[in-house]
C-alpha positions as CSV (number, residue, x, y, z in Angstrom):
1,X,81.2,81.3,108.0
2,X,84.2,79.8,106.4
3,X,88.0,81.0,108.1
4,X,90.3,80.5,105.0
5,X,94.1,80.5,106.5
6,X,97.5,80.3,105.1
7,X,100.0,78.1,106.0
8,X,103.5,78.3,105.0
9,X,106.6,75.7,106.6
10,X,110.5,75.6,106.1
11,X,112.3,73.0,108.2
12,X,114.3,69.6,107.8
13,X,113.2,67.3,105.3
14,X,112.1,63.9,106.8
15,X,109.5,61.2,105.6
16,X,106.3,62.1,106.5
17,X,106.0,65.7,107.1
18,X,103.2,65.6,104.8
19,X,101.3,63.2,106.5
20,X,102.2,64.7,109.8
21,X,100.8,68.2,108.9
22,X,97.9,67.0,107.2
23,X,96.6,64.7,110.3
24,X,97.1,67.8,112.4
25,X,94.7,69.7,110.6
26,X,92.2,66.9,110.0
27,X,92.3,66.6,113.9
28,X,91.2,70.2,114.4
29,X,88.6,70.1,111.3
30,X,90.1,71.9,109.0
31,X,90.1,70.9,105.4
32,X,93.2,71.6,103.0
33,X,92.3,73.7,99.9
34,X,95.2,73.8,97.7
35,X,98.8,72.5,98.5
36,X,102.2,73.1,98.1
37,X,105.4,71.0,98.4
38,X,109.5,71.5,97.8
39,X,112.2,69.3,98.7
40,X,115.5,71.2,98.2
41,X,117.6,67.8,97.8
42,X,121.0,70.1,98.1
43,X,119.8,72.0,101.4
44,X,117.6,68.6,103.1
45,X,115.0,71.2,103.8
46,X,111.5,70.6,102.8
47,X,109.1,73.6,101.9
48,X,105.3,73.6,102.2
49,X,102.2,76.2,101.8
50,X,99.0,75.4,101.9
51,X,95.9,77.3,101.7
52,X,93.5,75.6,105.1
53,X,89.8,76.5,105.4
54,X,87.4,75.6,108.5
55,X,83.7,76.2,108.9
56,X,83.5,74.7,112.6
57,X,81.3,77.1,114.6
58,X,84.1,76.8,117.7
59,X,86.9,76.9,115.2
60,X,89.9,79.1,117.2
61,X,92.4,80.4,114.9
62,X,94.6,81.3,117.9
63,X,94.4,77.9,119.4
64,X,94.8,75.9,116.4
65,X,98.6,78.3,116.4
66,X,99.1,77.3,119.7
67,X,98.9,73.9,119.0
68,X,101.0,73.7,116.0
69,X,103.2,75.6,117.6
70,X,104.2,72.2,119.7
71,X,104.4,70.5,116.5
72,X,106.7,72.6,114.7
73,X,108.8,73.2,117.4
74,X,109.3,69.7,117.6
75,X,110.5,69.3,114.2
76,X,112.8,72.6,114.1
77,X,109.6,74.1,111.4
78,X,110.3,77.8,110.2
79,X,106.1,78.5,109.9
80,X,103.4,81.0,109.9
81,X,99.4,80.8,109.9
82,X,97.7,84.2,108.3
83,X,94.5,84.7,108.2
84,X,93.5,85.6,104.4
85,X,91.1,88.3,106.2
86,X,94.3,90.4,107.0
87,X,95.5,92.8,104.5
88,X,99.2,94.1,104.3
89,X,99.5,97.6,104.0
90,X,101.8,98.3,101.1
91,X,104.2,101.8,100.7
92,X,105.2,102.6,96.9
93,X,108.2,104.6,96.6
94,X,109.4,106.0,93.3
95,X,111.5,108.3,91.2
96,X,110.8,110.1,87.8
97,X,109.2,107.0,86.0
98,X,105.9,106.4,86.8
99,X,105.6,103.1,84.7
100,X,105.8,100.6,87.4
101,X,103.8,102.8,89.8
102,X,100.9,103.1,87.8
103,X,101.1,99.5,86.7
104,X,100.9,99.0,90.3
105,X,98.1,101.3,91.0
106,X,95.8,99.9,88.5
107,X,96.1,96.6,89.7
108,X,95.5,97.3,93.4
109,X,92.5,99.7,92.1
110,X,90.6,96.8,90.1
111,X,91.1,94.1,93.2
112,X,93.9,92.2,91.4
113,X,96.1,93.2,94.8
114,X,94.6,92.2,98.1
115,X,96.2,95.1,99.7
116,X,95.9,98.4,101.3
117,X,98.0,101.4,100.3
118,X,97.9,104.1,102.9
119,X,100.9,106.1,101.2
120,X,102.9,107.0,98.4
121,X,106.7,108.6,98.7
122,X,108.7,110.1,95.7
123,X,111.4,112.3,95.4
124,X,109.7,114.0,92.7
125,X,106.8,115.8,92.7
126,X,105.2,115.1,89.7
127,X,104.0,111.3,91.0
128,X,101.7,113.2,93.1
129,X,99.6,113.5,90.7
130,X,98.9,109.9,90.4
131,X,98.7,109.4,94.0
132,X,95.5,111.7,93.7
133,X,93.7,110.1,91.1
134,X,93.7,107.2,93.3
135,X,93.8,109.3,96.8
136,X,96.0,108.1,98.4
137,X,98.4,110.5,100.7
138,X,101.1,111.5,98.9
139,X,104.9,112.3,100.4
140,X,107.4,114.6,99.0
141,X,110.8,113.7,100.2
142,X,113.7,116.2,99.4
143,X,116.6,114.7,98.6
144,X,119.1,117.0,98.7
145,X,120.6,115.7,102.8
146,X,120.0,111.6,101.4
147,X,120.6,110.8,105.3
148,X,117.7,112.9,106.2
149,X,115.9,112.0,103.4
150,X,115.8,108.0,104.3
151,X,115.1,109.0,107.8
152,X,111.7,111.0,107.0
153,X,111.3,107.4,105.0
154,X,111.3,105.2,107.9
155,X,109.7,107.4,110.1
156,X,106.8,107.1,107.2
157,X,106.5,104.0,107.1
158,X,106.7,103.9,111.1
159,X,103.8,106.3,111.1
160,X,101.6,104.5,108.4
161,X,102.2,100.8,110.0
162,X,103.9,99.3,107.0
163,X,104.5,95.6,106.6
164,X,105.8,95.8,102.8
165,X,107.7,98.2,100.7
166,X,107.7,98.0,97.2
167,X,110.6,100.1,95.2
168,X,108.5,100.8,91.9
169,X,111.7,102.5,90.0
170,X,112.8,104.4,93.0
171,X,116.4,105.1,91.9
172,X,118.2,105.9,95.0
173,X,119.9,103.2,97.0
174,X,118.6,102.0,100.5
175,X,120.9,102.3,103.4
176,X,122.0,99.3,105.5
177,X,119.9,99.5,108.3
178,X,116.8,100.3,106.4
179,X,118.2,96.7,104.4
180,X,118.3,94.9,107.6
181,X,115.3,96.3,109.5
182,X,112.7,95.8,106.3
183,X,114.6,92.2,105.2
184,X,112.1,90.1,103.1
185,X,109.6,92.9,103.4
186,X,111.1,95.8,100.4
187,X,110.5,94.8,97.0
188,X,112.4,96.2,94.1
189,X,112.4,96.0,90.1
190,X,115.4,96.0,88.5
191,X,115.6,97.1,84.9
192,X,117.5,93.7,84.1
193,X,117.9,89.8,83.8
194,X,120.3,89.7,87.1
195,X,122.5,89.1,88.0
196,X,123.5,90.3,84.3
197,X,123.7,94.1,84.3
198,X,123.5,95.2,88.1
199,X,123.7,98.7,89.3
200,X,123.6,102.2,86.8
201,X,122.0,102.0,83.1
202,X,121.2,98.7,82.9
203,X,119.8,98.6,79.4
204,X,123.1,100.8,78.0
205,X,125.3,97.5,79.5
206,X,122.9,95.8,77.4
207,X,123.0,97.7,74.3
208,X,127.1,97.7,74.6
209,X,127.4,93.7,75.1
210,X,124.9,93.0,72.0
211,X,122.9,90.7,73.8
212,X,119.6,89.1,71.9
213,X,117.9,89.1,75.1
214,X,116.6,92.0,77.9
215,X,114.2,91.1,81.1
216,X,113.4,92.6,84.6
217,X,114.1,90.9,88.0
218,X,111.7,91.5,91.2
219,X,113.7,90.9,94.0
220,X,113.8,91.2,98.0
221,X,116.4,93.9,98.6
222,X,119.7,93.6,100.7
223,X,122.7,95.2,101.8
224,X,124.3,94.0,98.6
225,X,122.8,96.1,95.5
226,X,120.6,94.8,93.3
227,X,122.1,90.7,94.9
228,X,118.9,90.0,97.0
229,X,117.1,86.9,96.8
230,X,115.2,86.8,93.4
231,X,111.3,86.5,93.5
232,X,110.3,86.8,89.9
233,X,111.7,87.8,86.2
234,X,110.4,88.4,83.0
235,X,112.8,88.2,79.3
236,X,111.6,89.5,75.9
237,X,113.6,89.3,72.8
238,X,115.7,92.3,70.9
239,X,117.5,92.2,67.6
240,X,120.4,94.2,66.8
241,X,118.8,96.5,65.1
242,X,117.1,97.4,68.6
243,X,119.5,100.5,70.1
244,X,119.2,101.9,73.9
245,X,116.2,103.7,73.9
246,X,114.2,100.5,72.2
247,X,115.5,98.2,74.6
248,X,114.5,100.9,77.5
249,X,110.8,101.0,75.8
250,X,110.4,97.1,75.3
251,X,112.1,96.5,78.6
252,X,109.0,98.4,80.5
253,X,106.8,95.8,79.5
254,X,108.9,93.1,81.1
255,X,109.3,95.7,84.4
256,X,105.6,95.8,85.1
257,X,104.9,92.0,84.6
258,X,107.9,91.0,87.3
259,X,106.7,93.4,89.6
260,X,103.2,92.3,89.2
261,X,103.9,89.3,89.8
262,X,106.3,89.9,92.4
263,X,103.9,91.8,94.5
264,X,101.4,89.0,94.5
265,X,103.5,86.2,95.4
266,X,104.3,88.1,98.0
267,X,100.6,89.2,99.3
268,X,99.4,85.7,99.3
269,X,102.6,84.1,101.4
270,X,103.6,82.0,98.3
271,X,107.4,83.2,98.8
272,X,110.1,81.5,100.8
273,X,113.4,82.8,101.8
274,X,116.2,80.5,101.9
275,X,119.7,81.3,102.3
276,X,120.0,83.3,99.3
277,X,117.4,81.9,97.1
278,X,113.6,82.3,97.3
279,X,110.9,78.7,97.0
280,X,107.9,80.6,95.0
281,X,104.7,78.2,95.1
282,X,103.1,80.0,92.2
């Protein structure tokens, strides 16, 4: 049986990493399926993802680490090696609009996200009943006590094993620590083309500088407020005969395609962090 893998480098850019990596892999029988390269010219760091397959009968998948291992650590390589076989389970969190969520929902329903969702949080009852059409547990979080409130969060995600958090519209902001602790694992949507129009009422800043132009931003989330590294975006025209609560319906369309697309750069490893930047391989 064929072991697909995924492997995705950051480190120094020198001549021949390429050929480096690629007569590694040959060396241990395994065969490159599709490839990835970045050279950041600014930064001298050099970005690679590829997607490795083996069908050796003795093929080890913890050896072949161990190995490269020596290799990277020899050429100062940021790296990881996931097995495709190994599904992320994925929290949704959200507020009163249910666009994103259900967007989301349907996608992961008809196998478009390789994922698992063991849970959905709101703090709003009325997403519940999305979360049983497609039963999955649902969590009610009050919100009245927002210190208690993000701690019955973690300890929900603690419980349920988490490795990704996606913010589909959930409009309350996440504390520090929760920042720090889930870094380049929470994924918001932003109701904007950031980093035009951060923070409250996005589409009203809009509306009030007469701009010909509205979009959405999925984007890893930091201590800084709607600032974290930028994974995906999505722009669609307006006119000016387009007031707020046009912009606010067009502008769900370009929500749901960022996210979307978001999510599944993300899934499949094809996202890399840098500084304050990301390197998609799309």
């Amino acid at each position: 049986m064929s072991v697909q893998i995924r492997l995705l480098i950051d480190c120094p850019d020198k001549v021949g990493l390429v050929a480096l990596v690629s007569e590694f892999l040959a060396k241990h029988d395994v065969s490159i399926i599709e490839a990835s390269h970045h050279t950041d010219s600014r930064l001298n760091r050099f970005f690679m993802r590829h997607e490795i397959s083996s069908e050796a009968s003795d093929f080890n998948e913890h050896a072949l680490a161990d190995e490269f291992a020596i290799l990277a650590e020899e050429h100062a390589m940021n790296w990881s090696l996931v097995n495709n076989t190994s599904k992320q389970r994925m929290a949704l969190l959200a507020s009163h609009e249910s666009h994103c969520l259900v967007d989301v929902l349907h996608r992961w329903h008809t196998g478009e996200f390789d994922c698992e969702i063991p849970c959905i949080i709101s703090n709003h009852r009325q997403m519940q009943k999305y979360a049983d059409w497609y039963q999955i547990p649902f969590h009610y979080v009050d919100f009245t006590d927002k210190q208690l409130a993000f701690a019955n969060i973690d300890e929900l995600l603690d419980q349920y094993q988490i490795d990704v958090v996606v913010l589909a519209r959930f409009m309350q902001i996440i504390p520090d620590d929760m920042c720090v602790k889930w870094a380049g694992k929470m994924l918001n949507i932003h109701h904007s083309f950031l980093p035009s129009f951060a923070g409250a009422k996005p589409y009203q800043q809009a509306y009030d500088r007469g701009v010909k132009l509205i979009g959405a931003t999925c984007h890893y989330v930091t201590k800084d407020l709607d600032e974290g590294p930028i994974i995906e975006q999505e722009v669609m025209r307006i006119s000016h005969s387009d007031d707020v609560n046009d912009m606010v319906r067009k502008g769900k369309r370009c929500e749901v395609m960022a996210l979307a697309s978001g999510i599944r750069y993300h899934l499949e490893h094809r996202v890399v962090i840098c500084e304050h930047k990301t390197v998609v391989f799309d």
